[in-house]
N, C-alpha and C positions, 0 to 999 in steps of 0.2 A: 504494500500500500504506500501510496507517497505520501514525503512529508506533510506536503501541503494539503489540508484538509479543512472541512469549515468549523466557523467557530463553536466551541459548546454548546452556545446556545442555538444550534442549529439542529438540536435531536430532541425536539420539545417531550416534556410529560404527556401530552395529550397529542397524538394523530393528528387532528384537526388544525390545532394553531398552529399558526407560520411562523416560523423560528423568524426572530430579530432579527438578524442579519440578513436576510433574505428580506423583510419588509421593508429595511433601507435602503437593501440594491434597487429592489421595485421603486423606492419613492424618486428614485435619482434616477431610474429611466420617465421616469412621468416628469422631471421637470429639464430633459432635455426638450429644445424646442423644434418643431419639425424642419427640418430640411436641414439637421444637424445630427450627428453622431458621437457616439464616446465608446472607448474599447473596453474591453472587459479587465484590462489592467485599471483603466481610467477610472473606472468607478469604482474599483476595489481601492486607491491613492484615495479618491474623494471622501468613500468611507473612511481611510486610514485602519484598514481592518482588513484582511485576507488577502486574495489574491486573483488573477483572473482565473484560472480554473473553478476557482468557489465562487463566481459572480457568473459563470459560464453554468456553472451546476443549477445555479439560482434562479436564472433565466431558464434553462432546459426543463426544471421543473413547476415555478410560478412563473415563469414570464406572459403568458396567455393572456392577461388581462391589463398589460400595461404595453406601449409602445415598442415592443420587442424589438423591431428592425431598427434600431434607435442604437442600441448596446451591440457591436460587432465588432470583430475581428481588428487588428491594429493592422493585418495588410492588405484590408478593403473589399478581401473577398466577400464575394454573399454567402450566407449561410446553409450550407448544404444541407439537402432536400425541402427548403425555403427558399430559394432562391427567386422562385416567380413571383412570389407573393410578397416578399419582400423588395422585390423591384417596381410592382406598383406602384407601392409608398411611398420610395422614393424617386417616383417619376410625380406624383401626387404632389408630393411634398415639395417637390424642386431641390433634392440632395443631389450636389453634384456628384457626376461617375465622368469615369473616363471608360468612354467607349472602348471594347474588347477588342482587340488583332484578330486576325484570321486565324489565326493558329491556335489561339484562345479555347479550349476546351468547350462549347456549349455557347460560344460567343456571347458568351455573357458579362457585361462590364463590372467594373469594380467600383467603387465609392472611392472618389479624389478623397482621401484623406486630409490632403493639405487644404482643402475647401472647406471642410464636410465636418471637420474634429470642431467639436465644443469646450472649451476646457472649464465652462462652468463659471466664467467671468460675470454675465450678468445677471446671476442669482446670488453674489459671493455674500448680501448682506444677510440673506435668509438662511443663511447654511450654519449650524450650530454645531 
C-alpha cells in the first residue's frame, strides 16, 4: 500500500457521512469558477492536507455532485472514460484547450493549462 493515503478522518464511524477531507476537496471544486481548472495536487496545496492521489480518490468517489471537470490532471489530459462529457463543459464553459495533433490518440484536445489553471486568487479573502 502506499504511503500516501487519506487523512483519518476519511474512514468515518458511520457509512453515510462524508469524511472531512473529502467535503473540502468538494467545496474547492465548487468554488472554482467555470472556464477554469485546478489539479488534483492544486487542491490538495489549497487544503494544505494530503495529496493528489487523495483529492483524485475524493473526486473518483464524491465528485458526482460538484463541478468534477473543474479538478484535472496537471498535464491537461481529459479524464479517461470522461473525456466527452467533460469536453462539453468545457467547450460550454469557454476552458481553453489546445487542439489535438493528428497523431493524438482519439484526437482529443487537452486543457491549455497555462490558460485554464486557477490558483484560487480571487476567493483568497474567503479561504480560512
Amino acid at each position: 500500500m502506499s504511503e500516501e493515503r487519506l487523512p483519518d478522518d476519511a474512514h468515518p464511524a458511520h457509512a453515510d457521512a462524508l469524511p472531512e477531507f473529502a467535503e473540502r476537496a468538494l467545496e474547492v471544486a465548487e468554488l472554482i469558477p467555470p472556464g477554469r481548472v485546478m489539479t488534483y495536487g492544486d487542491v490538495a496545496e489549497w487544503l494544505e492536507e494530503g495529496g493528489p492521489r487523495q483529492v483524485g480518490r475524493v473526486m473518483a468517489l464524491y465528485g458526482g455532485a460538484v463541478p468534477w471537470w473543474r479538478v484535472v490532471r496537471a498535464d491537461g489530459v481529459l479524464l479517461p472514460g470522461h473525456e466527452l462529457r467533460a469536453l462539453e463543459h468545457y467547450r460550454a464553459e469557454g476552458t481553453p484547450l489546445k487542439e489535438a495533433s493528428r497523431a493524438a490518440e482519439g484526437h482529443l484536445p487537452r486543457l491549455d493549462m497555462k490558460r485554464a489553471r486557477w490558483d484560487g486568487g480571487e476567493r483568497a479573502q474567503g479561504h480560512t
